[in-house]
Structures are given as structure tokens and as C-alpha cells.
NUKOLVO-588396 format. One line per 5 residues: number of its first residue (from 1); their letters; for each residue x negated, y negated, z negated of C-alpha. Coordinates in nm, 3 decimals. Layout:
<pts>
NUM	a	X,Y,Z  ...;
</pts>
This chain:
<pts>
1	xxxxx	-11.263,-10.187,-11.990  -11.540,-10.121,-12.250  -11.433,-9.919,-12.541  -11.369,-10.127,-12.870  -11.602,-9.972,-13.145;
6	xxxxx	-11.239,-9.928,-13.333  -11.197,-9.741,-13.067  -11.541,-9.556,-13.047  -11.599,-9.448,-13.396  -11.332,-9.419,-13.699;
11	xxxxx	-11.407,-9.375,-14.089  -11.260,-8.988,-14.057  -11.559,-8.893,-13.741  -11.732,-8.657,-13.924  -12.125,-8.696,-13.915;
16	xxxxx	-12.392,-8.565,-13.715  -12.479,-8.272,-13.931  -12.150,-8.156,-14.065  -12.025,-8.202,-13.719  -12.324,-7.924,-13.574;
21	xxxxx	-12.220,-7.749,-13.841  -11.872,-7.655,-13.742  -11.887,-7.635,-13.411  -12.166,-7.381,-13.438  -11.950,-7.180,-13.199;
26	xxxxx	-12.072,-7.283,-12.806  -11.819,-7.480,-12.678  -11.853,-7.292,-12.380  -11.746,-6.975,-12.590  -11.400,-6.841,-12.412;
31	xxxxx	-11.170,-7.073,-12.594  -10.942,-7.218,-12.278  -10.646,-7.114,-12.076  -10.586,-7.268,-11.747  -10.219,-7.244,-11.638;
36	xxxxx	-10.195,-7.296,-11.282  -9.825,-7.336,-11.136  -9.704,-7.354,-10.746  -9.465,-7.276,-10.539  -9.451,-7.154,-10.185;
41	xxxxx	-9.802,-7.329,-10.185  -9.986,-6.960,-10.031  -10.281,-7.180,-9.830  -10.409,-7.402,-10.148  -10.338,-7.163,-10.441;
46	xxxxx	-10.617,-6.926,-10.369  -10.843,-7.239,-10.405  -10.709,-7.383,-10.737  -10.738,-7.011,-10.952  -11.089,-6.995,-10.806;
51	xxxxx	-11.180,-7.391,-10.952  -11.012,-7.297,-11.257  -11.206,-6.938,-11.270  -11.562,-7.126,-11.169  -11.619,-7.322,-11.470;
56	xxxxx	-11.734,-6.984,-11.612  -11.709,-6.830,-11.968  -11.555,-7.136,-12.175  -11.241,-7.026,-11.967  -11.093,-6.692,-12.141;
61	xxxxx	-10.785,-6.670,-11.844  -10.622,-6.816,-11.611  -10.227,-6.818,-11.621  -10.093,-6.838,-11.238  -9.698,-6.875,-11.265;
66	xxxxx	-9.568,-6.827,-10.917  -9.217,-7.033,-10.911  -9.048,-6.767,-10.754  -9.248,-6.829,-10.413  -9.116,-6.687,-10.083;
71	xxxxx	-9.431,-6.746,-9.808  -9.661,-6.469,-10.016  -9.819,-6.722,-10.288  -9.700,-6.420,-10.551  -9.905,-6.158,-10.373;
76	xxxxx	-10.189,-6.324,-10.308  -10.249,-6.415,-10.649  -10.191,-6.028,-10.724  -10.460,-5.981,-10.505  -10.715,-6.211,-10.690;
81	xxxxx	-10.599,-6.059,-11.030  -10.678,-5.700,-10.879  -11.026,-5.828,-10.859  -11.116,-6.054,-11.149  -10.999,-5.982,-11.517;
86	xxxxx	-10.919,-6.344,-11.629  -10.648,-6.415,-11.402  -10.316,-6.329,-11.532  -10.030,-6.331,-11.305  -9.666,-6.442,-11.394;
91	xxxxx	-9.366,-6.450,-11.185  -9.049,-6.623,-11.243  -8.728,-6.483,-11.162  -8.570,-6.789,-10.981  -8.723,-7.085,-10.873;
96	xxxxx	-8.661,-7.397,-11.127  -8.692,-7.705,-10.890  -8.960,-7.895,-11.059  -9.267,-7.825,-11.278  -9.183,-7.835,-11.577;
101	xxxxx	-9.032,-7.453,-11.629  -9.267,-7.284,-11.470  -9.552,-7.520,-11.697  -9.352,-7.422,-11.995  -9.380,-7.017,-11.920;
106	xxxxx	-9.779,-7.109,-11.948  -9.751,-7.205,-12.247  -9.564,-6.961,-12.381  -9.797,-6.717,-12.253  -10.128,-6.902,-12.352;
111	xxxxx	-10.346,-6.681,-12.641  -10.664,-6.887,-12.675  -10.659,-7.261,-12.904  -10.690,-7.417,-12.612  -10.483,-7.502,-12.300;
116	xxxxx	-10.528,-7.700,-11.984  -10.322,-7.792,-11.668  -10.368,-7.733,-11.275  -10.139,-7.756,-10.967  -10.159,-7.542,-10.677;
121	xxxxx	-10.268,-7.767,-10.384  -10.551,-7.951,-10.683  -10.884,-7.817,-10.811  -11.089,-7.827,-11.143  -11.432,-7.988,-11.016;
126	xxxxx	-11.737,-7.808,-11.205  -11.792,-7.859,-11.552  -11.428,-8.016,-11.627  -11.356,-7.706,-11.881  -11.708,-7.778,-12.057;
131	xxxxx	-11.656,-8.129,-12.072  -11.304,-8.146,-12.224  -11.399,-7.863,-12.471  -11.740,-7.997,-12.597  -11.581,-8.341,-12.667;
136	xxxxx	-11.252,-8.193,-12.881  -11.490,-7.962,-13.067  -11.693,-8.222,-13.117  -11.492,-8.476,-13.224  -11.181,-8.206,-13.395;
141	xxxxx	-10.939,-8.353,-13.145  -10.635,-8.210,-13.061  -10.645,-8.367,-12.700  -10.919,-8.452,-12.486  -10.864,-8.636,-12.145;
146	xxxxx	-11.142,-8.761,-11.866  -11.117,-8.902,-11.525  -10.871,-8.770,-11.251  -10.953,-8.876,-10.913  -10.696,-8.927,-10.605;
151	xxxxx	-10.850,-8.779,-10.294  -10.632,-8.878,-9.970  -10.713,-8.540,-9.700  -10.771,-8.509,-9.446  -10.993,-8.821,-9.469;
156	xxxxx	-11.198,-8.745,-9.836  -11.124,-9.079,-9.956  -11.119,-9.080,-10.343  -10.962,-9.299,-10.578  -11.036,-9.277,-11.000;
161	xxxxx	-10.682,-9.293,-11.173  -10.678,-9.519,-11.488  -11.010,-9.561,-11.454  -11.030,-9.834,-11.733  -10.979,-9.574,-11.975;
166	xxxxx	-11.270,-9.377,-11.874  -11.591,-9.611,-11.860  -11.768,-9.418,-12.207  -11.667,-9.166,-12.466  -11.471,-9.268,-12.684;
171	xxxxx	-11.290,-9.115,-13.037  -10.941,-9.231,-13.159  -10.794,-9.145,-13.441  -10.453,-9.219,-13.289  -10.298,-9.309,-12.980;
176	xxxxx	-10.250,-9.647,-13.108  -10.551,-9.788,-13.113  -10.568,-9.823,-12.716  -10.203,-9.842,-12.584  -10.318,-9.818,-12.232;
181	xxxxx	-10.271,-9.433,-12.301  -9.946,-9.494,-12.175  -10.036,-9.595,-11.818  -10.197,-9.221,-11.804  -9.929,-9.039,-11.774;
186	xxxxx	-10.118,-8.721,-11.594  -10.077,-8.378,-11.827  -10.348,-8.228,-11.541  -10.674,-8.412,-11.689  -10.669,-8.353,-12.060;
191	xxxxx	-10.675,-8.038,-12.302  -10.506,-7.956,-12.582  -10.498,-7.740,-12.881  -10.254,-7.478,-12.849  -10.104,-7.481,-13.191;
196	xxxxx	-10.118,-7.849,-13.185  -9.845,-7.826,-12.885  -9.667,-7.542,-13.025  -9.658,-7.691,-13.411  -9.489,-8.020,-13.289;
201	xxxxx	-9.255,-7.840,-12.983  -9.400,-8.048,-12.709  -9.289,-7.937,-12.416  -9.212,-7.998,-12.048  -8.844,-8.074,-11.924;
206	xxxxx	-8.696,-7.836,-11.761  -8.542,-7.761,-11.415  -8.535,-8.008,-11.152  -8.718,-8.307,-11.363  -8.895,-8.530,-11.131;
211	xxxxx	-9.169,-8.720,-11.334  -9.227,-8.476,-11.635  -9.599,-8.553,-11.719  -9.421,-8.943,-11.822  -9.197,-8.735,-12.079;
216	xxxxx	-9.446,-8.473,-12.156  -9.717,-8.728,-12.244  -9.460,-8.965,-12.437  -9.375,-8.662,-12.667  -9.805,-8.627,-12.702;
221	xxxxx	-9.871,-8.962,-12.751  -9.565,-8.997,-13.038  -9.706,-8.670,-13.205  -10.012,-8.878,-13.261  -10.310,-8.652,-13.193;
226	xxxxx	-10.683,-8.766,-13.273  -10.773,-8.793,-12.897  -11.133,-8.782,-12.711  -11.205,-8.959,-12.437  -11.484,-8.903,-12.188;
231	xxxxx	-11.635,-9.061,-11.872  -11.660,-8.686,-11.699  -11.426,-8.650,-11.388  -11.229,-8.335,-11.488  -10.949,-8.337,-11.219;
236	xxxxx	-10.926,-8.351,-10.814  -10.591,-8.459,-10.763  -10.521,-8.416,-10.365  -10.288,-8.629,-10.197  -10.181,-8.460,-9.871;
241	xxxxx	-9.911,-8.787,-9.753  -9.917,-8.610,-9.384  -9.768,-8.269,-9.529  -9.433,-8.142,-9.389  -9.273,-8.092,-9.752;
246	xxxxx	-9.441,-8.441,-9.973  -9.495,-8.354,-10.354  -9.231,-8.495,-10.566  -9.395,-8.790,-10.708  -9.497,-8.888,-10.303;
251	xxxxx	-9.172,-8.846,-10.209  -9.020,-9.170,-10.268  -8.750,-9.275,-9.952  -8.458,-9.143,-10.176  -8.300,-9.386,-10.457;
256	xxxxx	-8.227,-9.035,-10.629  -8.636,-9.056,-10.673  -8.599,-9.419,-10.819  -8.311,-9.308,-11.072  -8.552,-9.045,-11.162;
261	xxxxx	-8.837,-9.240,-11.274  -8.617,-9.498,-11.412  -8.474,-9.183,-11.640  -8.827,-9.053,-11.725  -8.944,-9.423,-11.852;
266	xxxxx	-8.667,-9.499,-12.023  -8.698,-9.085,-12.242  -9.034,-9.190,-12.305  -9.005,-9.542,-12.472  -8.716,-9.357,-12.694;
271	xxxxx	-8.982,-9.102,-12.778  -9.237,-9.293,-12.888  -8.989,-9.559,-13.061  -8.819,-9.298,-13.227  -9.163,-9.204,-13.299;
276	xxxxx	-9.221,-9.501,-13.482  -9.483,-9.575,-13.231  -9.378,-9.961,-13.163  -9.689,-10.097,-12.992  -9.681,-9.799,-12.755;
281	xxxxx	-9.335,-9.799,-12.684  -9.319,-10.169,-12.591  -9.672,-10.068,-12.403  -9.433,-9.782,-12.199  -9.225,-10.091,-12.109;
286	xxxxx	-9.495,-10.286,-12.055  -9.635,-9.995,-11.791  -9.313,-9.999,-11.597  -9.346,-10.322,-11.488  -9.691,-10.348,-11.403;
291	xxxxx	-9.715,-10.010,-11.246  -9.348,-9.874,-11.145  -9.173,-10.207,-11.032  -9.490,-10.337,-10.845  -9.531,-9.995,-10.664;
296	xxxxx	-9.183,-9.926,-10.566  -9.153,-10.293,-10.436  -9.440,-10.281,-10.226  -9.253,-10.028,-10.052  -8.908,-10.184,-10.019;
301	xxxxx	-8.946,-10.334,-9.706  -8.946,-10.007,-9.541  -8.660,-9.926,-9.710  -8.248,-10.022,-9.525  -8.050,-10.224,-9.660;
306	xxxxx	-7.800,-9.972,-9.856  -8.110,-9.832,-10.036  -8.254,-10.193,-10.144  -7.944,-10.294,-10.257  -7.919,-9.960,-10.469;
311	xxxxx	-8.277,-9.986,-10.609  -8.219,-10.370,-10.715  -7.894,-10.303,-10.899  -8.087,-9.964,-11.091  -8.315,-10.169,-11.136;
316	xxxxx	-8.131,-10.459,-11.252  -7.962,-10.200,-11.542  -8.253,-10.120,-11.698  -8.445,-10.425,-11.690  -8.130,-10.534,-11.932;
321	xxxxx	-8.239,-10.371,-12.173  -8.521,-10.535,-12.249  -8.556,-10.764,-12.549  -8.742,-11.081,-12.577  -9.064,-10.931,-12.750;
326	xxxxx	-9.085,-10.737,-12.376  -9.097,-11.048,-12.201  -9.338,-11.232,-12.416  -9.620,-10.988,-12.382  -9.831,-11.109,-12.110;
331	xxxxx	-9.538,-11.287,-11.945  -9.799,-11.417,-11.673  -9.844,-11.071,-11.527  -9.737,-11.006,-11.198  -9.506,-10.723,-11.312;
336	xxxxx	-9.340,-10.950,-11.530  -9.269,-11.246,-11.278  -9.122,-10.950,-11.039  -8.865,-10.825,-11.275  -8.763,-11.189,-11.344;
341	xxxxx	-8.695,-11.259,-11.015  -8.466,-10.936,-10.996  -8.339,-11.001,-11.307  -8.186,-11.337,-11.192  -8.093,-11.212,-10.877;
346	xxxxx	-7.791,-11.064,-10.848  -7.887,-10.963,-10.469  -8.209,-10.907,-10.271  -8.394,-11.173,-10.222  -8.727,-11.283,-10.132;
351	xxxxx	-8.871,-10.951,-10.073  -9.161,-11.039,-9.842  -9.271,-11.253,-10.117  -9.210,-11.017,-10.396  -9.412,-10.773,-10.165;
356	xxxxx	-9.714,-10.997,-10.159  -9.708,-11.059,-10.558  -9.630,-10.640,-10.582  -9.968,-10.620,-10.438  -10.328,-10.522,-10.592;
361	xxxxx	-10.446,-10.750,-10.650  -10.120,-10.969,-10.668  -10.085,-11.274,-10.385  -9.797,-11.563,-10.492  -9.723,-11.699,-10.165;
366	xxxxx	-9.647,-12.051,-10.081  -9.373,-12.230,-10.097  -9.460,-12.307,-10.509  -9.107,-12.488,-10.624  -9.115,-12.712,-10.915;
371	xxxxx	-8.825,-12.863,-11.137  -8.785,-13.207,-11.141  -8.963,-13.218,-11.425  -9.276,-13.073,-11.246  -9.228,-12.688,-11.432;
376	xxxxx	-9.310,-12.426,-11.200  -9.057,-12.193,-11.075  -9.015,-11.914,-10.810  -8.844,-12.103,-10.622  -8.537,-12.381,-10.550;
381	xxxxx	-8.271,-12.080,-10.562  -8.389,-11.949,-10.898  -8.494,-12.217,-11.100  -8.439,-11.995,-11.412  -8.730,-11.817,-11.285;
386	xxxxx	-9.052,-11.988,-11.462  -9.396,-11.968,-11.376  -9.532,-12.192,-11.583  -9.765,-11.912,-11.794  -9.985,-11.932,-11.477;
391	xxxxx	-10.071,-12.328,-11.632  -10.285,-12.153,-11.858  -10.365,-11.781,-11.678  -10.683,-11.715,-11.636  -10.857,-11.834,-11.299;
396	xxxxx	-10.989,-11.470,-11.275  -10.645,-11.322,-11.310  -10.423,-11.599,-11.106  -10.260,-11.462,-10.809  -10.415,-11.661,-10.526;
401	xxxxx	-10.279,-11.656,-10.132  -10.524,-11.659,-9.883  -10.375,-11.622,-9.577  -10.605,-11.431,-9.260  -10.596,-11.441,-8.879;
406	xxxxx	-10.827,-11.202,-8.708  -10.903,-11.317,-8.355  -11.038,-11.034,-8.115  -11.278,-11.117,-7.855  -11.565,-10.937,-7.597;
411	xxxxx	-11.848,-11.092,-7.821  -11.794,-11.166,-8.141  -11.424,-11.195,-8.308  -11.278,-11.502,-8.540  -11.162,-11.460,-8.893;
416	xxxxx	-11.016,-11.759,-8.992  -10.912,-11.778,-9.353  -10.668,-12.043,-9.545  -10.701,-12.063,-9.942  -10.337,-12.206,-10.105;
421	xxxxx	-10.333,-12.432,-10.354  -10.156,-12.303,-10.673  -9.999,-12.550,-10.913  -10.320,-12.737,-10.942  -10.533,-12.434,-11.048;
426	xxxxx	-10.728,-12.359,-10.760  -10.811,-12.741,-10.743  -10.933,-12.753,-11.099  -11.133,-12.482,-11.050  -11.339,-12.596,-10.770;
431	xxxxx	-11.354,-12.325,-10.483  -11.672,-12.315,-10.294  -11.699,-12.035,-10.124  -11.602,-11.680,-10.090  -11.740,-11.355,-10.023;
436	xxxxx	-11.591,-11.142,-9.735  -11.636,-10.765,-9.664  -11.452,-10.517,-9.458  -11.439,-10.172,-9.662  -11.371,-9.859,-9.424;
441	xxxxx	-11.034,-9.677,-9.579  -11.244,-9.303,-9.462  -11.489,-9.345,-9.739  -11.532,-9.659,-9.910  -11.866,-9.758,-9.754;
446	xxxxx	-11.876,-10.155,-9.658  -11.991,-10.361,-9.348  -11.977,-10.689,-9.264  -12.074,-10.820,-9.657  -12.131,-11.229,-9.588;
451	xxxxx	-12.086,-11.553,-9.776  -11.903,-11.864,-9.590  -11.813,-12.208,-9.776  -11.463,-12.342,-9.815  -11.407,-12.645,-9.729;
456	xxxxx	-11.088,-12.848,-9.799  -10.803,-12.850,-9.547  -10.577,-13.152,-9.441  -10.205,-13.060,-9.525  -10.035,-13.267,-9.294;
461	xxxxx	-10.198,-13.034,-9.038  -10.093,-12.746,-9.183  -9.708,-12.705,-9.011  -9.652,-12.358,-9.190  -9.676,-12.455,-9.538;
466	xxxxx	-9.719,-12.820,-9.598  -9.954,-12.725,-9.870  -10.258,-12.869,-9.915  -10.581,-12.596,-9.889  -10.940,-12.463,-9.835;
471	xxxxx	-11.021,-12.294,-9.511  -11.351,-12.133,-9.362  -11.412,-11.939,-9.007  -11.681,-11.687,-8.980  -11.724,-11.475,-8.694;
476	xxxxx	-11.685,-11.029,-8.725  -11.874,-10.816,-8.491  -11.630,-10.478,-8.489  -11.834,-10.289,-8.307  -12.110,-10.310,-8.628;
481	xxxxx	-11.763,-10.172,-8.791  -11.752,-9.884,-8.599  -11.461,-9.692,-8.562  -11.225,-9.654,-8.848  -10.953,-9.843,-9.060;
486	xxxxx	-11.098,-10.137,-9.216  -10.958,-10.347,-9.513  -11.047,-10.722,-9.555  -11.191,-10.774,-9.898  -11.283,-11.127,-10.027;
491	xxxxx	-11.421,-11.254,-10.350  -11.331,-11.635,-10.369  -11.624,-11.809,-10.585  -11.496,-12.149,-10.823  -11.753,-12.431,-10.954;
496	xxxxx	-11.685,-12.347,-11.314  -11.846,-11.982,-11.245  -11.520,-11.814,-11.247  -11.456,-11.599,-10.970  -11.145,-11.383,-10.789;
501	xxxxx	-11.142,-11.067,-10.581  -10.847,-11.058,-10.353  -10.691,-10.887,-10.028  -10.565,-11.149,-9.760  -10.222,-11.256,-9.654;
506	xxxxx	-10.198,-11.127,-9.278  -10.041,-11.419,-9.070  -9.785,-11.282,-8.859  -9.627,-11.422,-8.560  -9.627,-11.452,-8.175;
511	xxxxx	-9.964,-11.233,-8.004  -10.118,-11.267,-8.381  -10.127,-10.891,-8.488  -10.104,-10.761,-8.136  -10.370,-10.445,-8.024;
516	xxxxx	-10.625,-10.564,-7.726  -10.931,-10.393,-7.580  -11.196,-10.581,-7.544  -11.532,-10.501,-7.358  -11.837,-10.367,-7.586;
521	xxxxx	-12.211,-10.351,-7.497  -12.215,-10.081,-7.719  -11.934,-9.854,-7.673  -11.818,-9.996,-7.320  -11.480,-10.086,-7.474;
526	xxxxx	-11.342,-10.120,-7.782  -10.964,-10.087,-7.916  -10.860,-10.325,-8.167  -10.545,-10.357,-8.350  -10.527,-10.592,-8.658;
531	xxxxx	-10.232,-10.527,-8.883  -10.080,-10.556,-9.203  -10.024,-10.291,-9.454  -9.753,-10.211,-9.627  -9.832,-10.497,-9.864;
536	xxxxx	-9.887,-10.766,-9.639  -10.278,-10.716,-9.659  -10.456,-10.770,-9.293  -10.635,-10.472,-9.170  -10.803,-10.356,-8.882;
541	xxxxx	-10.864,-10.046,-8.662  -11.146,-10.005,-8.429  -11.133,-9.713,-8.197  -11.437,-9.646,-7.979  -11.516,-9.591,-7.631;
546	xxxxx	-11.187,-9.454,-7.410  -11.261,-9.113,-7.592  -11.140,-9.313,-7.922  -10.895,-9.499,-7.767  -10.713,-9.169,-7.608;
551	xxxxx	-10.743,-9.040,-7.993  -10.537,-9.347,-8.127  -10.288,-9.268,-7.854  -10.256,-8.916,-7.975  -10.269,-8.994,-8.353;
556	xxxxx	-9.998,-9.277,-8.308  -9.754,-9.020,-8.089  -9.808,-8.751,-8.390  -9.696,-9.010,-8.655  -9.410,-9.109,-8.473;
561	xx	-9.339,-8.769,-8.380  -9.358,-8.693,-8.805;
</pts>
């Protein structure tokens, strides 16, 4: 999303010269504290102080509080601090359970104007510090926040967060000139002026309070600082999902973990509307559904019966609670549509279907119920459940089903592909063809990238469904993959120059998702197994040569063994 110039520029931005002026002080004078927290966290710790020490003389200390750490973390750090000046060590007396404390004790301790934010198993990448500090001198903001990138280990695979937010620079005078803010909800990738935190007593919970960045940020955002945004990435946030203890926010099997997040959303949107921030409270609400519900449901089928149950009826509570402004705003959202179905519902239902729509990008699986009146609805059991704001979504935005079959063989496999019809949309529109690539999950690189027509589809042939349809068949040479996971990527292409990027539907059934090796001239033999994710998307992995297919045996016996 391109910054508005609202957004960019305000009547209190100081100009050029006055601004040189008075920040004739380097920014990368020592002006920053980096508080760095962990817990029992001795084999990443080391690495985080030395990020947070390398972006050199704009950083005046480093604040390690060791959570009352049992595995060594403490004296480790003491070790560093024997040997560089800047890093301060604190411990706590007893462990708190959760962040928050120990985030709170940096604080408290912090001497310079500025303060900044790092886990133990994260890093600082170079020239975070400098870029954060140059833009809040620059600008006089009390905040300044850049881009945060997910990177899954062992595989290197990075992800921006909220990347939206972070295409240019950007000044605000206040929060509420880009509500988005609220879908940020990171404390890690932004700095902030001491004695702006300590003036307006924003502070972490404390104790055992899962989600405390969503509470710490609310009570940020409501404070309404003049925030700076850059482009700069400023954070390495690592996601380690094969640990043998999962960080809190990963650790998501319990409904406790629901009930907390649930708790944390509902403390911020009383912040900020107690506040008097309106348009970012009902943005908070806004967030929950489009990022919180969506997330969480993707995830429920892997979930018993006792917890979905559990997380429907939590669920279910809160969503009461919401007024009929809430439900107006962008009621064609996928987020939206979700909570209406559970709203209705006083049971679980439909969950493979509310999986598909969870996904990103959404997928609205067939059947598509009408009244008799020809309204759409979710379906025939909850016709109280509208979709008729998809009449009038945009074709770029409309959650469209294509459903995928990937058909191994010794030369060259079948992907056969099946476009749905969506209340007349897709048909108005005027699909002609789509784009299909298969994007490795290691690193993002892309194979495959070709262009097939769509061609219409005869319902009555179509014994699934009864829907009518577009469908194209291209073949995939997987040994050009090469070995890896592989997600199927398409880009569906309309006459009126509109176009769509989407996952795929993964058809399941009988010998349809089943792993085969198939001879290679390449690699002798290749092992194949096309599945779906956790979503419902189809994927593949390739293993190479029996070397590759003895290391899928191995990896799978490790997973189930975790």
C-alpha cells in the first residue's frame, strides 16, 4: 500500500533547514538502549547482545535481563559484559512467566532518550539502530517502526510482517491517519523516546501475559505519538516451529492460548476507545477478524473435538459484542463472512469450508446456496448468513475456488485445474487464462512459471459439484523442480483486465494425494508426494535420487517421533 501524502507529509513537519538545524547532533551519536530479555535461551542469547552491540556507537548500552534463567543464559551474559562496556547485565529474582516483567525492568533501567526491543533467540540486522534513530530525529517522532521479517530455520525462508505498512517513509502526525497500525502489533521493530513511554506510563503487562506487544502497542497507539515510518528492515524475527519448548505466540494447541488472545484484543480496543481513538479501536476489531479468526481457523482442523467446540463458543462470546458499525466495515472480507458463520452457529460446522475461506488468499468453496429469492448465502443451513457484498466485491479481491489434481508420472506429470463459478462473477468477468508457478517453500525462488487458457467446462459432467466452470491441463516436469516443498501459485487473468492471485483447492479422495516414485532420467528416481496444507492448498514434495528418498524417510520418522 502506497503511503497517502496525508500520510507522508503534515502541516507541523518542520522544513528542510530548521529540521538540519536541530538534529545537528549525528543520529548515530549514543542515544539508544537495547533491552534484550530471555530466558533459559543460553545457545541464541550470545547472538542477539552481539546484533544489538554491532550497530555501533548510536547504541549507548545494551540492557540483557536474564528471567531468572537456570541452563547458564545469566553467566554467559556476565561473561560478554566482562568484555565489552555497553552491555549491562540484570537479573531477576524469580522468573515471571511471560515477557512482559522482565521488558518492564528494561525500562526502568534505560538512561538514554531512546529505547528499543530484542528477544533472545532474534537479532538486530545492521543498520536497524541508525535507521530508526535518523528517521525520529528527523522527523521529532516519538516512535519510529520499519520492517520485521519472519525467518522459518532451519530452512532461511523469510517472510516481511505487515509489509503494507512499510513500502516508503512515511510521517504521521498521529496514529490515526493509517489505522492499519493496529495490525502491527510487534513492540520488537520500532523505537521510542524514553520519556515519551515513561510520561504516559506505557507499559508491558505483567506476569504470565501471553500476547503483550497487542496491549503494549494499544496503550502506544492511544497515547498518540507522531510516528515515522520507514522501508528499512530493522528486525529478524526467527521462527524455530521444530524447537522442543515453541515460543508463546507459536504455541497455539491449548484453548488457554485462544482465551489469551481473545483477552489481549479485547484490553486493546478498550484502550484505544477509552482513548477516544474510535477509528482505531473499531480498526483493532476489524484486525481480529481478518488476522486472529482466519489464522486460528486455518488450524482447527487439527484440533479434537472438545477443543473446537471450546474455541467456537469463546469465540462465539466475544464476537457478541460487536455492534453493527463492526459488521458494516468491509462486510465482504473474508474475516467477516467467517465470524458470521460462527456467529449463527451455535455448533461447529462447516469447518473444511471455513478452512478454505481462512486461507491467504481466501477460497469460498462450492456448494454457493441462494434464497429463493436468488440472495446469496453460506449455505441452506444458515440462510441468515449473507453473501451478497461479494455482488459488488471487487473481481481482484473475490474469493475464487480453483480446485487442483496433480497427476505423477515417469515423463511428465498432469495438473489439471477446475475454476468455480461464483454467483455470476467469474462469468462476468471473462476468465481466459491463468498463470501457474510452483514457488519452493526453502527460499522463495520459482520454477515452472507458464500461461495455459481456460476454457469453459460442461456442468453436467462435473459429478462433484454440479457447478458450472473453467478448466485447463498443463503438464509439470518435477524433476526441473528439484527437490524441495513446492507450493502451487496461480494468477487467474479476466477479459476486463482484472486479474486474481490464488492458491488451489487440493482435490482429495481415493489414490489422489497418495506418494509414488516414479523413474527419472535425471535423478534415476524420483519421490513424489502431493498434499494439502494445513489450509487445503495442494503442494508438492520432490525428493531426489534414493539418497533423497531415504532423507524423507528419516525426516518423516523425526516428525512423528516430535
Amino acid at each position: 500500500m502506497r503511503p497517502d501524502p496525508s500520510d507522508t507529509l503534515d502541516p507541523d513537519t518542520p522544513d528542510t533547514a530548521s529540521s538540519a538545524a536541530s538534529t545537528a547532533e549525528s543520529p548515530r551519536a549514543a542515544r539508544v538502549a537495547v533491552v534484550v530479555i530471555g530466558y533459559n535461551d543460553r545457545a541464541h542469547v550470545a547472538d542477539a547482545v552481539r546484533s544489538a552491540l554491532a550497530q555501533g556507537p548510536a547504541v549507548a548500552e545494551v540492557i540483557a535481563v536474564d528471567d531468572c534463567s537456570t541452563d547458564g543464559s545469566a553467566e554467559l551474559l556476565d561473561q560478554l559484559a566482562a568484555t565489552e562496556p555497553r552491555l549491562r547485565v540484570l537479573r531477576r529474582d524469580v522468573n515471571s512467566g511471560g515477557c512482559g516483567s522482565p521488558r518492564n525492568t528494561g525500562i526502568d533501567a534505560v538512561t538514554t532518550p531512546y529505547v528499543m526491543f530484542l528477544d533472545s533467540d532474534d537479532i538486530l540486522p545492521p543498520g536497524a539502530v541508525d535507521a530508526l534513530l535518523s528517521a525520529a530525529t528527523e522527523a521529532h517522532a516519538e516512535v519510529a517502526s520499519g520492517l520485521c521479517v519472519r525467518r522459518e530455520l532451519p530452512s532461511g525462508r523469510e517472510q516481511p510482517w505487515q509489509a503494507p505498512l512499510y513500502t516508503a517513509r512515511a510521517v504521521l502526525a498521529r496514529p490515526s491517519q493509517r489505522p492499519r497500525l493496529v495490525h502491527d502489533t510487534l513492540c520488537v521493530n520500532k523505537l521510542y523516546r524514553t520519556d515519551f513511554l515513561r510520561e504516559h506510563g506505557i507499559r508491558f503487562p505483567e506476569g504470565r501475559f501471553l500476547y503483550e506487544d497487542i496491549v503494549f502497542t494499544a496503550r502506544m497507539l492511544a497515547a498518540g505519538p507522531r510516528i515515522a515510518l520507514v522501508p528499512d528492515r530493522v528486525y529478524v524475527w526467527h521462527v524455530r516451529r521444530s524447537a522442543e519448548q515453541l515460543s508463546l505466540s507459536l504455541d497455539r494447541d491449548r484453548i488457554d492460548n485462544w482465551q489469551a488472545r481473545i483477552h489481549a484484543c479485547a484490553l486493546a480496543y478498550d484502550i484505544l476507545l477509552g482513548a477516544g481513538q474510535k477509528e482505531l479501536a473499531r480498526a483493532e476489531r476489524a484486525k481480529f477478524l481478518e488476522h486472529e479468526v482466519r489464522m486460528y481457523t486455518r488450524e482447527l482442523g487439527l484440533r479434537d473435538a472438545q477443543y473446537q467446540r471450546a474455541w467456537w463458543a469463546h469465540t462465539r462470546e466475544f464476537l457478541a459484542h460487536y455492534d453493527d458499525a463492526d459488521w458494516e466495515l468491509n462486510p465482504g472480507a473474508p474475516g467477516r463472512l467467517l465470524a458470521r458463520v460462527i456467529q449463527e452457529s451455535p455448533e461447529p460446522c462447516d469447518l473444511p469450508r471455513l478452512r478454505e475461506l481462512a486461507a491467504r488468499p481466501a477460497r469460498l468453496l462450492p456448494p454457493h446456496a441462494r434464497t429463493p429469492d436468488g440472495v446469496p448465502v453460506w449455505s441452506a443451513d444458515l440462510p441468515q448468513v449473507t453473501l451478497a457484498p461479494l455482488l459488488t466485491r471487487p473481481t481482484a479481491l473475490l474469493p475464487l475456488a480453483v480446485d487442483a489434481e496433480l497427476r505423477p508420472r515417469a515423463r511428465a506429470s498432469l495438473l489439471r485445474l477446475r475454476l468455480h463459478e461464483l454467483y455470476g462473477r467469474v462469468a462476468e468477468a471473462g476468465p481466459r487464462e491463468v498463470d501457474v508457478e510452483w514457488r519452493s517453500r526453502d527460499d522463495e525462488r520459482t520454477r515452472g512459471r507458464t500461461t495455459v487458457p481456460l476454457t469453459p467446462s460442461n456442468a453436467e459432467t462435473d459429478a462433484e459439484t454440479g457447478a458450472s466452470g473453467w478448466s485447463a491441463e498443463l503438464p509439470v516436469d518435477l524433476a526441473a523442480l528439484g527437490a524441495g516443498t513446492w507450493d502451487l501459485r496461480l494468477t487467474v487473468r479476466f477479459a476486463d483486465g482484472a486479474q486474481r492471485d490464488i492458491t488451489a483447492h487440493a482435490l482429495t479422495g481415493v489414490g489422489r494425494l497418495s506418494r509414488r516414485a516414479v523413474p527419472s532420467v535425471r535423478y534415476g528416481v524420483l519421490l513424489i508426494q502431493p498434499y494439502a496444507t494445513h489450509s487445503g492448498a495442494l503442494a508438492v514434495r520432490v525428493a531426489t535420487g534414493v539418497r533423497g528418498g531415504v532423507q524423507v524417510v528419516r525426516s518423516r520418522m523425526r516428525r512423528l517421533l516430535h
